[in-house]
C-alpha positions as CSV (number, residue, x, y, z in Angstrom):
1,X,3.2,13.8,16.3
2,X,0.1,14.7,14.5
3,X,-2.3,16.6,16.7
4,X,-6.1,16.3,16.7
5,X,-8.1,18.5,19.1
6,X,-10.8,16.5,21.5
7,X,-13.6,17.3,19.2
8,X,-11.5,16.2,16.0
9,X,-10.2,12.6,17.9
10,X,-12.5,9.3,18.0
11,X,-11.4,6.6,19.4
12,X,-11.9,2.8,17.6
13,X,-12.5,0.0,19.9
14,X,-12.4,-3.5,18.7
15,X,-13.9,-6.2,20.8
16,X,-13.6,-10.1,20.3
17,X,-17.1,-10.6,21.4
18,X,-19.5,-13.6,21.5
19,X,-23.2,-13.2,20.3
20,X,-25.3,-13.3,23.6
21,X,-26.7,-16.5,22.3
22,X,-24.0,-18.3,23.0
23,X,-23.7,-17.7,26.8
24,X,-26.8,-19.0,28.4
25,X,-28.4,-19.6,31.9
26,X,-27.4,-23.5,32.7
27,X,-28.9,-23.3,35.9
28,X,-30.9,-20.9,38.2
29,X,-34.2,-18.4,37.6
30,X,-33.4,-17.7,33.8
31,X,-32.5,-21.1,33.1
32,X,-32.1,-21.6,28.8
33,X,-32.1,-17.9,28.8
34,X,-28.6,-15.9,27.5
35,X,-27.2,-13.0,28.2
36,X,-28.9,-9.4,27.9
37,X,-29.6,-6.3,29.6
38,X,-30.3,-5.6,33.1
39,X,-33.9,-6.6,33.0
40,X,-33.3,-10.0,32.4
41,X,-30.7,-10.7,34.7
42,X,-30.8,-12.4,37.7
43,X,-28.4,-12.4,40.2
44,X,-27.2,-16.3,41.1
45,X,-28.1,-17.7,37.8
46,X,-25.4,-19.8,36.7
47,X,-24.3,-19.3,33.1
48,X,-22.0,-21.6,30.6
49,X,-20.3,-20.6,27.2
50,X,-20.7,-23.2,24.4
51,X,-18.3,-25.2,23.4
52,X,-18.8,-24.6,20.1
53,X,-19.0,-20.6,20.6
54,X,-17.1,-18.7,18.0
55,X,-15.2,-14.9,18.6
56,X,-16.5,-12.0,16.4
57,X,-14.7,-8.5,15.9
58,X,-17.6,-5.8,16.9
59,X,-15.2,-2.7,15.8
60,X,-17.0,0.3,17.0
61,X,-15.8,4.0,17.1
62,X,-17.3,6.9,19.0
63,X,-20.3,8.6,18.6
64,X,-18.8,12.0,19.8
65,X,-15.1,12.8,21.5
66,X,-15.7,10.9,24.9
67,X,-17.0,13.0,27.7
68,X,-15.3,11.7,31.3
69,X,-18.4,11.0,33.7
70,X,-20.7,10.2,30.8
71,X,-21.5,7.0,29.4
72,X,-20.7,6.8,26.1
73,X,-22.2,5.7,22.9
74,X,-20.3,4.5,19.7
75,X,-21.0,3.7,16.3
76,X,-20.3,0.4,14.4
77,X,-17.3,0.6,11.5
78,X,-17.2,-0.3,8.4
79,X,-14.7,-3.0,10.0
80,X,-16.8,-4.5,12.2
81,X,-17.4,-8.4,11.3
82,X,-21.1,-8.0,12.5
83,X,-23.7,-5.7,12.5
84,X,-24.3,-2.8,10.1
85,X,-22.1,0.3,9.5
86,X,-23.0,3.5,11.6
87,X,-25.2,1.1,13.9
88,X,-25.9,2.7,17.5
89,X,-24.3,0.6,20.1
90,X,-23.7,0.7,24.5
91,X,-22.1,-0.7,27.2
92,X,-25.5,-2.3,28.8
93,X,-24.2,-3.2,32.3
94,X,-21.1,-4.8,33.6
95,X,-20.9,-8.3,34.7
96,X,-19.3,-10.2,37.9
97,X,-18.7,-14.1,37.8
98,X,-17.6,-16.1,40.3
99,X,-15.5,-19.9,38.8
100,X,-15.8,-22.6,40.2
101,X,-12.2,-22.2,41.8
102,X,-13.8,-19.5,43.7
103,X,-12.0,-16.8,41.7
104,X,-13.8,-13.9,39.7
105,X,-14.1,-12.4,36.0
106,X,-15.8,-10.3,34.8
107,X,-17.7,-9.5,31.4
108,X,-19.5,-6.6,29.3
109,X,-23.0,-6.7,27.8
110,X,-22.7,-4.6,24.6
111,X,-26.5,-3.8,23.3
112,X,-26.6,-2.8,19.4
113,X,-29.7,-1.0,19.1
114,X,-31.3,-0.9,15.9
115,X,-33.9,-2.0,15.2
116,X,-34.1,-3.9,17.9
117,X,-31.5,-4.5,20.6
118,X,-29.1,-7.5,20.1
119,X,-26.6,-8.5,22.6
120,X,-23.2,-9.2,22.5
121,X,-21.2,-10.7,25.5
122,X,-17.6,-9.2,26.0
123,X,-15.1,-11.3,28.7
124,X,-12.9,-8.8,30.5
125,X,-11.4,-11.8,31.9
126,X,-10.7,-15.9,30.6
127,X,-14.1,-17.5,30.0
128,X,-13.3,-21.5,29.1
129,X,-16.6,-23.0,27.6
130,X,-18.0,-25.6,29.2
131,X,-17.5,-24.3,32.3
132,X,-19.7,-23.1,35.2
133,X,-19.7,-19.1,35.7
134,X,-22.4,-17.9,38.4
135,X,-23.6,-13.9,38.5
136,X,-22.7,-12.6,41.6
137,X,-22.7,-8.8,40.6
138,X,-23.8,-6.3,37.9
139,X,-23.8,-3.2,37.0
140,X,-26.2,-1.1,34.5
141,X,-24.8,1.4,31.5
142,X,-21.0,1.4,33.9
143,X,-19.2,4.3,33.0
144,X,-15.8,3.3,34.0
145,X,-13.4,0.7,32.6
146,X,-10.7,-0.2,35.0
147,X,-6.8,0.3,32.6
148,X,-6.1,-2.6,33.0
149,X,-9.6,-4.5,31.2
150,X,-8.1,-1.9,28.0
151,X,-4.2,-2.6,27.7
152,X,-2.0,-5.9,27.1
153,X,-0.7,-7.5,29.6
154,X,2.7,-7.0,29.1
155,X,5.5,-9.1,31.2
156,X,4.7,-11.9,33.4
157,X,6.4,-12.1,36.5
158,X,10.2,-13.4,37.1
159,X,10.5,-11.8,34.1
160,X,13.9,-9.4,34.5
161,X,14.5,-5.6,33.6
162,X,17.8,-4.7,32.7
163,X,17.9,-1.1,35.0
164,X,20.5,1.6,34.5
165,X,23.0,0.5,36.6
166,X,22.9,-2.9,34.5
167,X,21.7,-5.0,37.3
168,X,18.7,-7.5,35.9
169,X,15.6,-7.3,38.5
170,X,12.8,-8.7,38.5
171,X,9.5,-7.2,36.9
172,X,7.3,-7.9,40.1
173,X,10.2,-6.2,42.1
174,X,9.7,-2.9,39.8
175,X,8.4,0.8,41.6
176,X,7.9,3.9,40.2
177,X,10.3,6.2,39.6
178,X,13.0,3.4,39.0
179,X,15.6,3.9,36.5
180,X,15.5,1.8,33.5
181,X,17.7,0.8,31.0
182,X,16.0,2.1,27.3
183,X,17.3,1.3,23.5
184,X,16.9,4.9,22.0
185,X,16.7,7.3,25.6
186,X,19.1,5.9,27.8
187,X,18.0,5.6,31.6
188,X,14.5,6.3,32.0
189,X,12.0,6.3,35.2
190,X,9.0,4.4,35.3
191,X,6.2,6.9,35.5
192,X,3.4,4.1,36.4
193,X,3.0,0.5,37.0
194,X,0.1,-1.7,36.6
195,X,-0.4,-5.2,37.8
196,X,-3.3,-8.1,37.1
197,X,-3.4,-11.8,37.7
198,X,-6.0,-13.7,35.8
199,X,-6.1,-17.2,34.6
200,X,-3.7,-18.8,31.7
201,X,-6.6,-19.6,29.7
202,X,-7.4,-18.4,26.4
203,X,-5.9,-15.1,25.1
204,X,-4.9,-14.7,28.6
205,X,-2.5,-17.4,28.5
206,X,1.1,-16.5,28.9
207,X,3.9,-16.8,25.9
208,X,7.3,-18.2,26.8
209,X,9.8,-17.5,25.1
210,X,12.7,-20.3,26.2
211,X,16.5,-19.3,27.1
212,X,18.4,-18.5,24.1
213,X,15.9,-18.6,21.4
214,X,16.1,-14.8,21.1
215,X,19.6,-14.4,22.6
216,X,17.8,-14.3,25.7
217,X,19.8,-14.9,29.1
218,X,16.8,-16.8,30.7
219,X,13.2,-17.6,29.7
220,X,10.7,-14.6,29.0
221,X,7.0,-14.4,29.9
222,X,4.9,-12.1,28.0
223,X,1.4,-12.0,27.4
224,X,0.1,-12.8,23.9
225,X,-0.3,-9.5,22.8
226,X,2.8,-8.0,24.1
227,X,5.5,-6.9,21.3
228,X,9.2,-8.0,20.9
229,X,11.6,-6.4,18.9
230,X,12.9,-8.0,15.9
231,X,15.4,-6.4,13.5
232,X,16.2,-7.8,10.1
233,X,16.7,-6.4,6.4
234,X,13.6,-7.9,5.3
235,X,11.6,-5.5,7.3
236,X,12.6,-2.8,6.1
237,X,12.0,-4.0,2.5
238,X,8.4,-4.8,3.7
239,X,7.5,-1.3,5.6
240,X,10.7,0.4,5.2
241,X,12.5,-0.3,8.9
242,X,15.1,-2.6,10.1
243,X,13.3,-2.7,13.7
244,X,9.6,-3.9,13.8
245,X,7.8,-4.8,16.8
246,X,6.1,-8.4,16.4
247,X,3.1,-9.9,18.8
248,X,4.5,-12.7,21.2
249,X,1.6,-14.6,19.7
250,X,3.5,-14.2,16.0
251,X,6.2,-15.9,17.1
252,X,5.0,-19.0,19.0
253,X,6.4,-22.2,17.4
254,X,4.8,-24.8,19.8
255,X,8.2,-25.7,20.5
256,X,10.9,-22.9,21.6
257,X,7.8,-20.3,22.3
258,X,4.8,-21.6,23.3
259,X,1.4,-20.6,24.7
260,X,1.5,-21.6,28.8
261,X,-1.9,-22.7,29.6
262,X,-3.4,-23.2,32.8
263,X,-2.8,-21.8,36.5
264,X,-2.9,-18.2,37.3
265,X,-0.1,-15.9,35.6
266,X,0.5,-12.2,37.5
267,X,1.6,-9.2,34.5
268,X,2.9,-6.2,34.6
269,X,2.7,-3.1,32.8
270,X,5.8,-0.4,32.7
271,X,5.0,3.2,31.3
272,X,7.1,5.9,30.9
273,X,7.0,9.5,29.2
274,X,7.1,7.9,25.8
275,X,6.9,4.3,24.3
276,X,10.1,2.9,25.0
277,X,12.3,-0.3,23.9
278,X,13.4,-2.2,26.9
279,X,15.1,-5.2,27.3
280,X,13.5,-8.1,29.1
281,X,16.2,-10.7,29.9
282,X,18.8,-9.0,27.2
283,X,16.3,-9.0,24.4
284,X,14.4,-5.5,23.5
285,X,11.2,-5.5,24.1
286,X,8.4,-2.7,24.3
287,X,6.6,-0.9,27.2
288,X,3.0,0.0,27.4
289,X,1.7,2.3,24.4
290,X,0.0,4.9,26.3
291,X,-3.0,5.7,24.0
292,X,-5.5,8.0,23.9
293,X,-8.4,4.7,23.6
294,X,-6.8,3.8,26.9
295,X,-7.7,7.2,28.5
296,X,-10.9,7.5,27.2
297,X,-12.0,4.4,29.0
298,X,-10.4,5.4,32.6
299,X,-12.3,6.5,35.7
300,X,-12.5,10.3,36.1
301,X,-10.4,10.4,38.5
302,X,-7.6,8.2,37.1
303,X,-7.7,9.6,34.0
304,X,-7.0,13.0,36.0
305,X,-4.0,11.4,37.3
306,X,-2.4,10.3,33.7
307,X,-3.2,13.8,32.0
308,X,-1.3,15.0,34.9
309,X,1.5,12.7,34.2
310,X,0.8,13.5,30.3
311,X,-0.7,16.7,29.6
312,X,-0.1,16.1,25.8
313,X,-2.1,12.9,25.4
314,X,-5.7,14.3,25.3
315,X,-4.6,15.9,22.0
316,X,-1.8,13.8,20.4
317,X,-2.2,10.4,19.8
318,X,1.5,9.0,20.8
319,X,3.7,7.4,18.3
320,X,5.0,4.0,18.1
321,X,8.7,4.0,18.8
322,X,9.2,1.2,15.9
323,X,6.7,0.0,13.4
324,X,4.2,-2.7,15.1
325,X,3.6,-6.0,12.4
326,X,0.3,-6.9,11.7
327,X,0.1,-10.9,12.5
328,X,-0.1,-11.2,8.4
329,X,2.8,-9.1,7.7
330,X,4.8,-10.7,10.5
331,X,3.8,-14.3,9.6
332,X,5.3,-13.2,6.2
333,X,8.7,-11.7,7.3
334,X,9.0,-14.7,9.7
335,X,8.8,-17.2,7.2
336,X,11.0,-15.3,5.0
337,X,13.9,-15.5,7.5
338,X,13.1,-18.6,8.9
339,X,14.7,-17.4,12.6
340,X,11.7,-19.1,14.4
């Protein structure tokens, strides 16, 4: 590993954001009004996202190595699709949404402020536009980002583990401290589960992967970010390994993997000491690349609990137990073998 010390580390951030512009006030106090800071918000106002909104990369990095308990302040990159290199930017208050369905989301206001502020709106959760959202809660320059709002959403649920007594049991079914079956380490405990159920819409949408396509003993659910393992000689051509982790959303088809819209989907995320290569149905798959952005985002107090769990990570950025494709570099070795 290469090791950084806390002042030497800053973490990069890229958001899929949505100028403030085009999430507006439909109905209520602020009606024609979009999104911004606290001062112009009004609890009850009913906002909509246009249907002709477009998603933007805001890369930003921090200002200084993040300080638990403070909010913090980053910078924009130089691979940011908006906005100006070294531009100051903040989390200007956290957002709760109630749907229609009676469910909740909820959202970031990221502020950008020079010269003057501009907005940008940040879903934590699905936002369809088109579609009613009213304010029911927010919160002013939040400190804490739940784990969950910062990591994929790894396997959906029915999805089976193969554990180290070679049984297959369900992901949902999963505890802490259970033994699982890994590629490179052999049996492994789980050292912390996370769960979240949000809406099959959007990048939240579920990935199926059908019976068989991947040698699979039943169909996988995965969220669209989540990484498979596929080895082949071409990869190691392009990057110089046999084994490269691909993004569920690389290999849909629209036919034998496909995006699941609609409904609600419940994942789950496995981590153990290390990033691990598990199999999900028979087919290796990845667990939950603990990362130093992750921890830099948690609530004091949780992110207590993982440097118990990992002392190291403050200081060490943890490697990747295969090389993760880029979606251009995996579109390319997919079409080269033409497997999918």
């Amino acid at each position: 590993m290469n090791h950084l010390s806390p002042t030497e580390f800053r973490a990069n951030h890229a958001f899929s954001v949505f100028e403030a512009a085009q999430f507006r006030v439909t109905n209520g106090v602020n009606h024609g009004d979009p999104v911004g800071d606290m001062d112009s918000l009004c609890l009850g106002d009913v906002y909509a996202l246009k249907r002709t909104a477009k998603v933007i990369t805001l890369d930003l990095q921090d200002k200084a190595a993040p300080v638990l308990g403070e909010q913090p302040l980053f910078s924009v990159t130089a691979n940011s699709g908006i906005e100006v290199k070294g531009t100051t930017a903040r989390i200007a208050a956290r957002l709760t949404f109630m749907t229609q369905i009676g469910a909740s989301v909820d959202a970031l206001v990221i502020a950008c402020d020079a010269p003057v502020a501009r907005f940008y709106f940040y879903p934590l959760g699905p936002i369809e536009p088109g579609t009613d959202y009213t304010l029911i809660e927010a919160e002013e320059h939040p400190r804490d980002i739940p784990l969950a709002d910062l990591t994929g959403m790894s396997f959906g649920r029915g999805t089976r583990m193969t554990m180290s007594d070679g049984s297959q049991r369900a992901v949902e079914d999963l505890q802490v401290g259970d033994r699982v079956l890994t590629r490179d380490h052999g049996m492994q405990p789980i050292r912390w589960i996370g769960k979240r159920t949000v809406q099959g819409v959007g990048e939240f949408a579920p990935v199926v992967i059908t019976e068989g396509v991947l040698g699979n003993a039943e169909s996988i659910t995965v969220s669209q970010t989540h990484r498979m393992l596929i080895s082949d000689w071409r990869a190691e051509v392009m990057v110089g390994s046999r084994d490269v982790l691909i993004q569920a959303a690389d290999l849909v088809n629209d036919d034998t993997i496909f995006i699941r819209k609609g409904g609600f989907v419940e994942y789950t995320q496995l981590v153990f000491d290390q990033h691990q290569i598990l199999y999900a149905e028979g087919v290796p798959t990845e667990s939950l690349h603990m990362s130093q952005q992750i921890l830099s985002g948690l609530p004091e107090d949780v992110a207590d609990e993982v440097l118990a769990l990992f002392p190291d990570l403050k200081a060490s950025e943890p490697k990747f137990s295969r090389v993760p494709l880029d979606s251009r570099d995996a579109t390319n070795l997919l079409k080269q073998t033409g497997r999918f």
